[in-house]
LOZAPA-483046 format. One record per residue (C-alpha): residue number from 1; residue in one letter; x, y, z. Coordinates in steps of 0.1 Angstrom, whole numbers. Layout:
  num  residu     c1     c2     c3
  NUM       A      X      Y      Z
...
END
This chain:
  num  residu     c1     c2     c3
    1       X   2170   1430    803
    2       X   2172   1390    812
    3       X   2161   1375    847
    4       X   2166   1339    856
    5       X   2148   1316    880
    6       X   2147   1283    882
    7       X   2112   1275    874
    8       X   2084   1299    848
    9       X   2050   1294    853
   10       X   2033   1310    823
   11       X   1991   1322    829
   12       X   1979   1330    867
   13       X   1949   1314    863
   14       X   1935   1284    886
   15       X   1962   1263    873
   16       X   1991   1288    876
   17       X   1981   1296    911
   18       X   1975   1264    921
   19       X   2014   1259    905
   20       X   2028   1284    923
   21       X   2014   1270    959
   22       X   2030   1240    955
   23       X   2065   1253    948
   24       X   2061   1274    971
   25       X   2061   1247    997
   26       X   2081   1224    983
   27       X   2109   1258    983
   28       X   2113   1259    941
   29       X   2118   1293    935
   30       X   2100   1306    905
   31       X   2080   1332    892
   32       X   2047   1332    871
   33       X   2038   1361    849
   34       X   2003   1366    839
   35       X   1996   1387    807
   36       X   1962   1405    823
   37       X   1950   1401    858
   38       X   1949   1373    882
   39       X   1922   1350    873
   40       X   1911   1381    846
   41       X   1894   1352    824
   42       X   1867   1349    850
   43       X   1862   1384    853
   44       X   1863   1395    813
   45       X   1853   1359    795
   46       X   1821   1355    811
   47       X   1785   1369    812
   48       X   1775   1389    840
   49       X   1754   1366    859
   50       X   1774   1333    855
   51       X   1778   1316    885
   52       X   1806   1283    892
   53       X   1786   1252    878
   54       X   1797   1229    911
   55       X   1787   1246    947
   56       X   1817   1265    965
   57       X   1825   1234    989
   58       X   1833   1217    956
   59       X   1850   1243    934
   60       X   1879   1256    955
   61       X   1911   1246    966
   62       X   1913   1223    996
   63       X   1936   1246   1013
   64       X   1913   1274   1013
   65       X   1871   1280   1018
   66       X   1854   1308    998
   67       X   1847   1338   1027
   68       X   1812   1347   1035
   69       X   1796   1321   1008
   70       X   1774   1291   1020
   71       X   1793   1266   1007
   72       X   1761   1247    987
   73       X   1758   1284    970
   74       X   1770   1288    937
   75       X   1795   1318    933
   76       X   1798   1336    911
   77       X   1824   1351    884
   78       X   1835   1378    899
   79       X   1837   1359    939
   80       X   1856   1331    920
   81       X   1882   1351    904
   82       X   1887   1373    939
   83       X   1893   1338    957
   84       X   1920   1328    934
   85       X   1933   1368    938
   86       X   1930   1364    976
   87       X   1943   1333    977
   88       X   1974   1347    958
   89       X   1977   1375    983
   90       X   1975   1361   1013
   91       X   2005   1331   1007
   92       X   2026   1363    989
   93       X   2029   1341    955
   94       X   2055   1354    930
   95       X   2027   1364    904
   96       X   2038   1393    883
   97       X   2003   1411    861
   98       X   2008   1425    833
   99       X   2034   1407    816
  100       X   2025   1381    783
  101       X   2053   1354    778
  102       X   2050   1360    733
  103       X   2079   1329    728
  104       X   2093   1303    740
  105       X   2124   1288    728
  106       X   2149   1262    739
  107       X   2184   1272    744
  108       X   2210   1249    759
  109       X   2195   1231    785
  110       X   2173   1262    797
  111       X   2144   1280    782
  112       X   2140   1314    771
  113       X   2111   1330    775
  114       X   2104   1366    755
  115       X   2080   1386    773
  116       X   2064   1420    769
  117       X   2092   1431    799
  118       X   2117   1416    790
  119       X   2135   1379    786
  120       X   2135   1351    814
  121       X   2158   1326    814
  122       X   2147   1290    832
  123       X   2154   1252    840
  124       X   2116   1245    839
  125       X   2088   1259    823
  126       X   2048   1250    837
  127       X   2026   1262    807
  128       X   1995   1273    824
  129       X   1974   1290    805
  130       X   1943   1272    806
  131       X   1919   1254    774
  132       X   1901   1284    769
  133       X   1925   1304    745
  134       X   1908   1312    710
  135       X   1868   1313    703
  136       X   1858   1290    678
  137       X   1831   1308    653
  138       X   1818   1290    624
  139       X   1817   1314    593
  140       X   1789   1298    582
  141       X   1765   1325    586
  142       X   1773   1354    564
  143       X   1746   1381    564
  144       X   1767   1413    580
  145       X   1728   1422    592
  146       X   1733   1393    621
  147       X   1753   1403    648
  148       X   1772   1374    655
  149       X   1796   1368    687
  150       X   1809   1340    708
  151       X   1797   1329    743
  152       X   1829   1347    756
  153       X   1818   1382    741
  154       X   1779   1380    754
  155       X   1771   1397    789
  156       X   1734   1402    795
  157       X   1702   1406    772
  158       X   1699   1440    778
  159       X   1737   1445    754
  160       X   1720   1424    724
  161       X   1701   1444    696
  162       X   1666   1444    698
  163       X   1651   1408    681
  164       X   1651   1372    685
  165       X   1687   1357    696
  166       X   1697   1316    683
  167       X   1722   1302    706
  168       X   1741   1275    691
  169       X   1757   1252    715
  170       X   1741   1226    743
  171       X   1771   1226    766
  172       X   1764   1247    803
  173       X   1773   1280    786
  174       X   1745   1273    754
  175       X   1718   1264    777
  176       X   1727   1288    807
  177       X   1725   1316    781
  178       X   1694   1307    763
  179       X   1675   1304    797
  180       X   1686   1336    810
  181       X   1683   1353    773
  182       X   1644   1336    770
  183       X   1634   1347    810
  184       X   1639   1381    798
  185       X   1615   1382    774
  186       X   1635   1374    742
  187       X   1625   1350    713
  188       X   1651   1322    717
  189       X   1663   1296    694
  190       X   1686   1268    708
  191       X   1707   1244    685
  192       X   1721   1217    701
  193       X   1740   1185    694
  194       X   1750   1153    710
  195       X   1753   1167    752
  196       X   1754   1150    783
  197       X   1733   1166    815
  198       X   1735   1151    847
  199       X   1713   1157    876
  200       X   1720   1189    897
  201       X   1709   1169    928
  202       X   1699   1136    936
  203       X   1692   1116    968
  204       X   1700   1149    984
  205       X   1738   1152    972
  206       X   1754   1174    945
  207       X   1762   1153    909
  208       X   1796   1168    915
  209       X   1793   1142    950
  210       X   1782   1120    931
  211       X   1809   1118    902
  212       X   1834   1115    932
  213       X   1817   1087    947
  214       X   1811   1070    913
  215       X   1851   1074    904
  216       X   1840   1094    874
  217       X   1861   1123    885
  218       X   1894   1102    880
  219       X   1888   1084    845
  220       X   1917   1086    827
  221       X   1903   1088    792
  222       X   1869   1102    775
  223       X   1845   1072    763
  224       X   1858   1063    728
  225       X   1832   1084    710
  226       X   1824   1110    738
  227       X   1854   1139    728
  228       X   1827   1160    713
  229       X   1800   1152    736
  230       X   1794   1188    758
  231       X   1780   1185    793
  232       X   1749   1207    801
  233       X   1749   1219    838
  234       X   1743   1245    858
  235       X   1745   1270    886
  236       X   1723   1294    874
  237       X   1691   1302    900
  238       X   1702   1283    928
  239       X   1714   1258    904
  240       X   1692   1230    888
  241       X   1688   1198    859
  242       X   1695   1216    827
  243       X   1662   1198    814
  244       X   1656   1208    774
  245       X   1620   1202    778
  246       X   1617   1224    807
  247       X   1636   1254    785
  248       X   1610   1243    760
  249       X   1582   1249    779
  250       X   1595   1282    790
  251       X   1597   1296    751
  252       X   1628   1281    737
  253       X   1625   1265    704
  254       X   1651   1237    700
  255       X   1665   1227    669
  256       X   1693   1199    658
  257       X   1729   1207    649
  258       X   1733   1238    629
  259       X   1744   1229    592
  260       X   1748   1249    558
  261       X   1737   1283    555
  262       X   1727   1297    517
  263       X   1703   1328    511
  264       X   1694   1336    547
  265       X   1685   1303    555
  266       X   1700   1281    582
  267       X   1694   1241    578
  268       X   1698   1220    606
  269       X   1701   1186    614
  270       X   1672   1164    617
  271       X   1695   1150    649
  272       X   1672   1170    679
  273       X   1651   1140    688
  274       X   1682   1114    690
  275       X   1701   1143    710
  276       X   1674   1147    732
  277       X   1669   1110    738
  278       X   1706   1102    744
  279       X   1712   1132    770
  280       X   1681   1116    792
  281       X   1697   1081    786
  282       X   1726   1095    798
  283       X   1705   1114    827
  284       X   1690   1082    840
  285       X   1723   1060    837
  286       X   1737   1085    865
  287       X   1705   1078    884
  288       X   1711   1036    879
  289       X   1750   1041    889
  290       X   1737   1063    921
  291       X   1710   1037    929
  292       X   1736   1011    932
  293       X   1765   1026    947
  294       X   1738   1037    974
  295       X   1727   1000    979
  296       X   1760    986    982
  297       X   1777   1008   1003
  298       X   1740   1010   1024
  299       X   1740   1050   1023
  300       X   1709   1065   1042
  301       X   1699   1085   1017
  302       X   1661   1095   1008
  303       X   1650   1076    974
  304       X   1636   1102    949
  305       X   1617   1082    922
  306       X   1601   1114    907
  307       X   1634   1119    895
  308       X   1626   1099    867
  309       X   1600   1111    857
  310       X   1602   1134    817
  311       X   1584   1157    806
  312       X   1562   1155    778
  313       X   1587   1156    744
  314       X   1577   1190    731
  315       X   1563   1202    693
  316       X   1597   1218    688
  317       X   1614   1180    690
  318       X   1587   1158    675
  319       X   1583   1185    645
  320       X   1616   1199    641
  321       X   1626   1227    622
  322       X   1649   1215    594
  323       X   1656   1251    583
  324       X   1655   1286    593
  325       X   1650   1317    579
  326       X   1670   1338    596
  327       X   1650   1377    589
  328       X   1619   1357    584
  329       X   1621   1347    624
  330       X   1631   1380    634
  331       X   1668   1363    643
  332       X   1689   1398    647
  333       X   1719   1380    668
  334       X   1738   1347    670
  335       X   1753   1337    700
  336       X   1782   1306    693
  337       X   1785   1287    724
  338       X   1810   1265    703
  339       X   1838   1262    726
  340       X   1872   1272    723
  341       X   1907   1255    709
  342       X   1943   1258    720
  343       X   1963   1279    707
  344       X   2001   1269    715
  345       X   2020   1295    682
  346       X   2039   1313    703
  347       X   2054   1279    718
  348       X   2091   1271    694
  349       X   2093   1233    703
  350       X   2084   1206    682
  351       X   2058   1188    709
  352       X   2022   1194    693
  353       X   2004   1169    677
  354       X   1985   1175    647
  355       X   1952   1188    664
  356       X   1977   1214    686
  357       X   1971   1194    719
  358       X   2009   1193    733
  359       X   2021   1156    739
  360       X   2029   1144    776
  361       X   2023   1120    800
  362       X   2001   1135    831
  363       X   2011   1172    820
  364       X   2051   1157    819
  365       X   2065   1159    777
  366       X   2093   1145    760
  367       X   2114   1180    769
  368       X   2128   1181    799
  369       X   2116   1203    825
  370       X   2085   1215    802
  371       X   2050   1211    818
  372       X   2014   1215    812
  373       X   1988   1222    836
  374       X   1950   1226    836
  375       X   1943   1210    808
  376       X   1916   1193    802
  377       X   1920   1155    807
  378       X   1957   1161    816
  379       X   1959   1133    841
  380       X   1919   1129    844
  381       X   1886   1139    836
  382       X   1889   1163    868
  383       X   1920   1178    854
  384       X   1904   1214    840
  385       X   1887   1220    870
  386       X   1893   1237    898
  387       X   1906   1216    926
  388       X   1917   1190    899
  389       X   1939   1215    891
  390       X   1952   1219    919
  391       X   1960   1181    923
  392       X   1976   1177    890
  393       X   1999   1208    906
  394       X   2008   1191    934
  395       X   2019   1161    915
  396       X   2040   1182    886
  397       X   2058   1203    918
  398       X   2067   1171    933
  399       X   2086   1162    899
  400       X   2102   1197    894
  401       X   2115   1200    927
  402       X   2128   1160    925
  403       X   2149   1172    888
  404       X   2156   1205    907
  405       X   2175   1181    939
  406       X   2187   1161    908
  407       X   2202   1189    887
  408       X   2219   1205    920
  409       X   2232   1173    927
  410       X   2252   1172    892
  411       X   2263   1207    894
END
């Protein structure tokens, strides 16, 4: 059985909803299949108590408000993922569940599509299926005694054998786990590597304010030698600074950047010091930028010197552990917070580069009427978020339904 329509989003996401809005007012008719649920990576990909990592007047779409959530609260998974299903609903978006797109090929000048319900013929294809597709796990570690899972597969302590847990990773999801996992009684290690971590608040404004204000939200590019450097944030407890000392001080033992792994023993980098001194650098350069924009543009804001004030660098970091024996330190489980790549195989056009990052220009490729969406740094930094997707939407609707005027034009 083969449909057509004119235009195939593929993943109902935040991206593929945000997509489908936007043709819907701009009258493209299209369709967007989604192989699980709406939104089902919030509900399924996630630990039970994560909460969004900007407030809910922040992370949503400008044309709707969270209901009954203040909107300097944090929501959480499963409120986020019933927004975008709500959301869906209420505008009646062409989102069909239950249906994974498994190719797609190029034929003529349309696309074919190969689904688990049949094929779908179309003059343009958005790709929206998000950057989280395939956990990354190092197979460094190979006593089958260690429970080993990514940050995608862990849901609360309670699911984790009995023993200490190491959490390797210093993005929000590393540190956000390792709090929760060491405020529940566990021993916790914590490896981390080069991070950023902004201020939750400052001056009485959300960093997420403050990137805006700072144009950080709409850099084009990543700082030549930033790709790899995570960003540690969170929502978590009403949300606060993601300080390493302070997870420190509550029981966490840091250690550098996880390395080889021979006889039950883990080395690490002696890196944690440098990491640790980079992420406050980066800290208090957020705090200089928001001073001065403050000044210039004479904002009333109150000044909050204590803001810079450290903590005392704990043993952890000015002794570090080198290496780690794994049994020795009662390690039964290792949680990789290690982030995720893209995985395009079931895509049949020649547009990937060698890392599998498609090439385009602002989500548009060389192929005509193939898109990408929700990417991150499509367009911007602000591109995998939430309402960043939904601008980079906006934009790519504007240029389907322009080649859709175009192609009826010529026909």
């Amino acid at each position: 059985m083969t449909d057509s329509i004119h235009t195939l989003v593929i993943g109902g996401g935040q991206a593929g909803v945000a997509t489908s809005a936007h043709l819907q007012k701009l009258g493209v008719p299209h369709l967007v299949l989604e192989r699980d649920r709406i939104a089902e990576r919030w509900r399924s990909w996630r630990w039970d108590s994560l909460v969004a990592n900007g407030p809910a007047w922040h992370d949503r779409f400008p044309d709707a408000e969270f209901e009954g959530l203040d909107p300097d609260a944090f929501a959480g998974k499963e409120a986020v993922a019933d927004y975008f299903a709500r959301f869906a609903s209420d505008r009646n978006l062409p989102i069909r569940e239950g249906v994974e797109v498994t190719r797609l090929e190029r034929q003529g000048d349309r696309f074919r599509a190969t689904t688990s319900d049949g094929t779908i013929k179309a003059q343009s294809v958005v790709v929206a299926t998000g950057p989280f597709q395939k956990p990354v796990i190092p197979t460094v570690i190979t006593d089958p005694g260690i429970t080993q899972i990514h940050s995608n597969g862990y849901r609360n302590p309670g699911a984790l054998p009995q023993g200490a847990v190491l959490v390797v990773g210093a993005g929000s999801s590393g540190a956000q786990i390792a709090e929760e996992l060491v405020r529940s009684g566990r021993r916790v290690y914590l490896s981390l590597g080069p991070h950023d971590r902004p201020p939750r608040r400052y001056r009485g404004k959300d960093f997420v304010w403050w990137l805006g204000k700072l144009g950080k939200w709409d850099m084009k590019a990543p700082t030549p030698g930033t790709e790899h450097v995570t960003i540690a944030v969170s929502g978590a407890y009403g949300g606060h600074t993601m300080d390493f000392r302070r997870l420190a001080g509550l029981g966490v033992t840091l250690l550098g950047r996880a390395g080889d792994y021979r006889d039950g023993v883990l080395q690490f980098a002696d890196d944690l010091a440098t990491n640790i001194a980079n992420g406050d650098r980066n800290y208090l350069s957020v705090l200089d930028e928001a001073d001065a924009y403050a000044a210039a543009q004479g904002l009333d804001l109150p000044e909050e010197p204590e803001a810079r004030a450290l903590l005392p660098l704990p043993d952890c970091v000015t002794s570090p552990t080198l290496a780690l024996d794994l049994k020795a330190a009662g390690i039964s489980t290792v949680i990789w917070a290690t982030g995720f790549r893209l995985d395009f195989g079931w895509i049949d056009l020649d547009i990937f580069r060698e890392d599998g990052r498609p090439r385009h220009q602002d989500g548009v490729t060389e192929v005509p009427g193939l898109y990408f969406v929700g990417l991150p740094w499509l367009s911007c930094r602000g591109s995998a978020f939430i309402w960043g997707a939904w601008k980079d939407a906006e934009r790519l609707a504007g240029v389907i339904a322009a080649r859709q005027g175009r192609t009826q034009a010529h026909s």
